[in-house]
Structures are given as structure tokens and as C-alpha cells.
Residue frames as a rotation matrix with the C-alpha (Angstrom) as fourth column:
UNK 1
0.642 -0.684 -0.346 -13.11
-0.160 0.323 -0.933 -1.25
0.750 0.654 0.098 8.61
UNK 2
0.542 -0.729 -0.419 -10.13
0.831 0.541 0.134 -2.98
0.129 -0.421 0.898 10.69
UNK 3
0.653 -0.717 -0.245 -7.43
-0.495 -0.648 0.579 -0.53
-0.574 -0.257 -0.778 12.18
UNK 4
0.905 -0.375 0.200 -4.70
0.241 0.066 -0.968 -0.42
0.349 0.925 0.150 9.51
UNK 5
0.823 -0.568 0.003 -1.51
-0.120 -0.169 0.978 -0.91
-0.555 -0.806 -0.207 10.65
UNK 6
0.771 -0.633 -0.075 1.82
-0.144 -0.058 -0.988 0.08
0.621 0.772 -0.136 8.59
UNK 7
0.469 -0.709 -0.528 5.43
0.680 -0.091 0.727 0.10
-0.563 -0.700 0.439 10.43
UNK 8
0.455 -0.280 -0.845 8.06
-0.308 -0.940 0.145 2.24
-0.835 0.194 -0.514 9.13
UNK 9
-0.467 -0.823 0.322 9.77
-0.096 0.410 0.907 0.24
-0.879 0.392 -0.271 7.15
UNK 10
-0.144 0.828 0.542 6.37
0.913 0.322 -0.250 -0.78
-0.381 0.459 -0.803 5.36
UNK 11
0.585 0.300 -0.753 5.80
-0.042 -0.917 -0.397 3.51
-0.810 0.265 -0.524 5.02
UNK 12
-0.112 -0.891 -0.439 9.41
-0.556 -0.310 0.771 3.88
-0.824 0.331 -0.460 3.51
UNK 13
-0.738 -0.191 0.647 8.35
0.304 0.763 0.571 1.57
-0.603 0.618 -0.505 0.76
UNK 14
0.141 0.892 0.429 5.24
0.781 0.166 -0.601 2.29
-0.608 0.420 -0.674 -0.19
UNK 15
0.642 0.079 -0.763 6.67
-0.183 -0.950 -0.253 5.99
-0.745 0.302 -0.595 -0.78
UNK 16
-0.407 -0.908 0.099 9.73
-0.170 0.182 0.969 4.67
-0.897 0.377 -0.228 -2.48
UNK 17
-0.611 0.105 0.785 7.49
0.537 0.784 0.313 2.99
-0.582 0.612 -0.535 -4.72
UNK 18
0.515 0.789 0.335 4.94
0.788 -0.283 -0.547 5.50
-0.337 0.545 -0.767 -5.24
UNK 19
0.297 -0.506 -0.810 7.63
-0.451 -0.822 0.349 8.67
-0.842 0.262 -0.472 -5.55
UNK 20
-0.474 -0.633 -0.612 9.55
-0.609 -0.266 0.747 6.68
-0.636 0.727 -0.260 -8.15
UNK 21
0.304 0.686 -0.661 6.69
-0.935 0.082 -0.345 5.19
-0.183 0.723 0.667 -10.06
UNK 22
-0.670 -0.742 0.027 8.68
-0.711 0.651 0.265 1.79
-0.214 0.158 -0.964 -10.03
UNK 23
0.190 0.709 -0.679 7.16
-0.714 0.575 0.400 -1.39
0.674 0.409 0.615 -11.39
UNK 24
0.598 -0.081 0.798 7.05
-0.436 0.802 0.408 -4.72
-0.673 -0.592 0.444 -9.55
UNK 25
0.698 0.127 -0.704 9.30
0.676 0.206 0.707 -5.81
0.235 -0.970 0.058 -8.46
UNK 26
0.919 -0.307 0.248 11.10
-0.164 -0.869 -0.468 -2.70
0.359 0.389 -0.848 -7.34
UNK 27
0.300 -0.739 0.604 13.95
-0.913 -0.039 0.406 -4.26
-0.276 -0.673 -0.686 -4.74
UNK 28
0.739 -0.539 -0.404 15.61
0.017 0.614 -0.789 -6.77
0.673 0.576 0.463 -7.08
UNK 29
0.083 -0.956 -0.281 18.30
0.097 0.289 -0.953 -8.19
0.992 0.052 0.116 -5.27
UNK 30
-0.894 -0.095 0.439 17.57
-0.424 -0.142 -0.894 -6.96
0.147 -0.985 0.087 -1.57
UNK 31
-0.633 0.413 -0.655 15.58
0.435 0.890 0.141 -10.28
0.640 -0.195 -0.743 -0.20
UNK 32
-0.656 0.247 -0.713 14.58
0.652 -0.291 -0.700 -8.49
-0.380 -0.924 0.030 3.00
UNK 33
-0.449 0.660 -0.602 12.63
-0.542 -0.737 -0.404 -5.85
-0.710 0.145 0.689 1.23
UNK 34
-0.601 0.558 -0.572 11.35
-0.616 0.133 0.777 -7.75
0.509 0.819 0.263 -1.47
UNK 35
-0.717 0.401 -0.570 10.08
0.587 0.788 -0.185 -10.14
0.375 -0.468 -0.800 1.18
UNK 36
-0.576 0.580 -0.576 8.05
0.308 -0.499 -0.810 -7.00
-0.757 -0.644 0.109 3.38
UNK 37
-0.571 0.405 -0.714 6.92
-0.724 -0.658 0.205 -5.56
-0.387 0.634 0.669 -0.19
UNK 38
-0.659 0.526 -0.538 5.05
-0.494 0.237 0.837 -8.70
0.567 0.817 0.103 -1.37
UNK 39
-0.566 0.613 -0.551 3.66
0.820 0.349 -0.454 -9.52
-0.086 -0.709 -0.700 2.13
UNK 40
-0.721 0.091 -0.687 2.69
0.301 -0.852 -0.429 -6.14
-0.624 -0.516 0.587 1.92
UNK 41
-0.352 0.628 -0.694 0.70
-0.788 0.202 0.582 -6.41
0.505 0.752 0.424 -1.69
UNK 42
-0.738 0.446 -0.506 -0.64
0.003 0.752 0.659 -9.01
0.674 0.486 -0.556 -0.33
UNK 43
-0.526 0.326 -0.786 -2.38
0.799 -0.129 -0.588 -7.23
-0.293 -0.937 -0.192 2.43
UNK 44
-0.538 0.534 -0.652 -3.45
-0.322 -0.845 -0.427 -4.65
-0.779 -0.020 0.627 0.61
UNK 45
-0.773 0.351 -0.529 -4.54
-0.359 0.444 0.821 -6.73
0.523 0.824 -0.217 -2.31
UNK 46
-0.775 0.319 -0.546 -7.18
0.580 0.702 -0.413 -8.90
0.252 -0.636 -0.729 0.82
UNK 47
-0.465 0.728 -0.504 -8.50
0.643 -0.114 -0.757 -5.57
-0.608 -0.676 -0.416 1.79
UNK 48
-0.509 0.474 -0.719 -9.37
-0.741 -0.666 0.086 -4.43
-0.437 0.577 0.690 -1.41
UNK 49
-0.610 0.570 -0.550 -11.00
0.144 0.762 0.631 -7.82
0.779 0.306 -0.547 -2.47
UNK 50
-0.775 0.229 -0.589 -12.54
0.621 0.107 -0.777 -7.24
-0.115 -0.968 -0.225 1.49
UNK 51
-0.424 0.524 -0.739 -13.79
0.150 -0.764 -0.628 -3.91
-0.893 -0.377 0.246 0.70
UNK 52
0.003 0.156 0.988 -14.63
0.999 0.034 -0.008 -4.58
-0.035 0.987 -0.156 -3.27
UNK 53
0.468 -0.114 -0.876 -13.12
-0.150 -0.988 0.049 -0.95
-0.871 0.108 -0.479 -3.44
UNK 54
-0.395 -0.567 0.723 -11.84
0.855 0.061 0.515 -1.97
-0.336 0.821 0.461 -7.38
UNK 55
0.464 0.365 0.807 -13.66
0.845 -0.456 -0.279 1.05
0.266 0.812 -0.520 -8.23
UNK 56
0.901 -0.140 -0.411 -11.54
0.096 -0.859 0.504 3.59
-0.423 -0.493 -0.760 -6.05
UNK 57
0.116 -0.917 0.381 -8.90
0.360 0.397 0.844 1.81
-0.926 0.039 0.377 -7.46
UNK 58
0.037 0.462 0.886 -9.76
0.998 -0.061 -0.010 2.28
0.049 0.885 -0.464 -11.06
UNK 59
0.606 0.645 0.465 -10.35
0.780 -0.597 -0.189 5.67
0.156 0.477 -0.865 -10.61
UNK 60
0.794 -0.480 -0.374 -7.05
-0.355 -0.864 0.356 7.35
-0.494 -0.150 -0.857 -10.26
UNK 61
0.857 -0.195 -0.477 -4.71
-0.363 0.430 -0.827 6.70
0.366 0.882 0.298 -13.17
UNK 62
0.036 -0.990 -0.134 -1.91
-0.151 0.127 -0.980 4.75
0.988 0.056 -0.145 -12.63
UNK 63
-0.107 -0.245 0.964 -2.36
-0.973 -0.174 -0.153 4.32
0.205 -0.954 -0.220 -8.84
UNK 64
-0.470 -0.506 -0.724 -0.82
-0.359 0.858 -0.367 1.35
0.807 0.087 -0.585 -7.65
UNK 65
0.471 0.553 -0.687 -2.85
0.411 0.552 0.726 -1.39
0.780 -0.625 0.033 -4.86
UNK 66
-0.171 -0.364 -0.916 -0.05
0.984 -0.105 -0.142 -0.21
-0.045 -0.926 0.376 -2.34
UNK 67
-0.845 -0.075 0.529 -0.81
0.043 -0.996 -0.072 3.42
0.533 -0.038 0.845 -3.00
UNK 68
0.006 0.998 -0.058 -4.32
-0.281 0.058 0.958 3.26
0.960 0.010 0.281 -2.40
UNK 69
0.456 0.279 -0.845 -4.03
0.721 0.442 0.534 0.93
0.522 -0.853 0.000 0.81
UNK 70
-0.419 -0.862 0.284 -1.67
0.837 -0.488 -0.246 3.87
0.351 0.135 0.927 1.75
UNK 71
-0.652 0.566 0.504 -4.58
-0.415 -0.823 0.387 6.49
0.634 0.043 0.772 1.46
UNK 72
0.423 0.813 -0.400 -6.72
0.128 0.384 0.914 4.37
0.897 -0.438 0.058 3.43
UNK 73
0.149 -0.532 -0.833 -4.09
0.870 0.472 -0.146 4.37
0.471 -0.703 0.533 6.12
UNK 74
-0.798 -0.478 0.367 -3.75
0.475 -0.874 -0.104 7.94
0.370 0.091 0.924 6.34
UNK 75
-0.270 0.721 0.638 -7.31
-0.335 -0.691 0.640 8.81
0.903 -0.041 0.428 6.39
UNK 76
0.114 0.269 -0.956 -7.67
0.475 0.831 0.290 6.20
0.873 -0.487 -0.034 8.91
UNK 77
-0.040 -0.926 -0.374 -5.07
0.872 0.150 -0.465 7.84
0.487 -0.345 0.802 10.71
UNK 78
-0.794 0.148 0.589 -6.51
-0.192 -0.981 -0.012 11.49
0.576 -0.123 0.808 10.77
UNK 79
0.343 0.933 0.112 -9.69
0.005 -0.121 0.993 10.25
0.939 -0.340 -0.046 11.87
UNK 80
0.556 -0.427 -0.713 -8.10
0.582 0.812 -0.032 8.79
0.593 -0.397 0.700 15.01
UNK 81
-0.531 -0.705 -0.470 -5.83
0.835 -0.342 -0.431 11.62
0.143 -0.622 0.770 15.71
UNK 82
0.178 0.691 -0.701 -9.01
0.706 -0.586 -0.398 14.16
-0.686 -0.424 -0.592 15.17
């Protein structure tokens, strides 16, 4: 798998979104985030068509495309740091 790159801004969302359970779109009215948050579905939406991981998806209720790409980033992240 590709090396998964997030920035901070990109973190600070994803949690926003997953802490407060928010639907789409969560950043009505602030362009600037709503712009990074639907490049940002749409990056994780690519590598889950990439990795035809719909069943990891699927298999935690409620867990959203940016959560998931999230967990991928993390584990990624441990491997990497050992």
C-alpha cells in the first residue's frame, strides 16, 4: 500500500468529524475547510475503491470512509515508527 499522508489540518478534521458524529457536510459556511474535507473524501473514497476494502468498511457500524482511511493511517504509522 502507498505511504499515507495526512497534515494537521486534514487530522483535526477527521477527529472533529469522527468525535462529533457529524454528517456531511460538517463545515457549512467555512469554504476553506469544506474545500480540504471533500478533497479529503475523495482520497479516501480512491483508496478504498483501490483496496476494495468495502468490507472493512461495512464492518464497523456507523464508521464513516474518513474514519477508516484514518485507521489505515495510524497503523501505517506504527508500523514505520516500530
Amino acid at each position: 500500500m502507498e505511504k499515507l499522508k495526512l497534515t494537521q489540518e486534514e487530522i483535526e478534521i477527521i477527529e472533529y468529524v469522527r468525535d462529533h458524529h457529524l454528517g456531511f457536510p460538517p463545515f457549512v459556511g467555512d469554504a476553506h475547510k469544506e474545500k480540504i474535507f471533500y478533497k479529503l473524501v475523495d482520497r479516501c473514497d480512491a483508496l478504498l475503491h483501490k483496496l476494495k476494502a468495502y468490507e472493512e468498511l461495512s464492518e464497523v457500524p456507523k464508521m464513516c470512509v474518513l474514519t477508516w482511511y484514518y485507521n489505515k493511517y495510524l497503523e501505517q504509522q506504527a508500523q514505520l515508527n516500530g
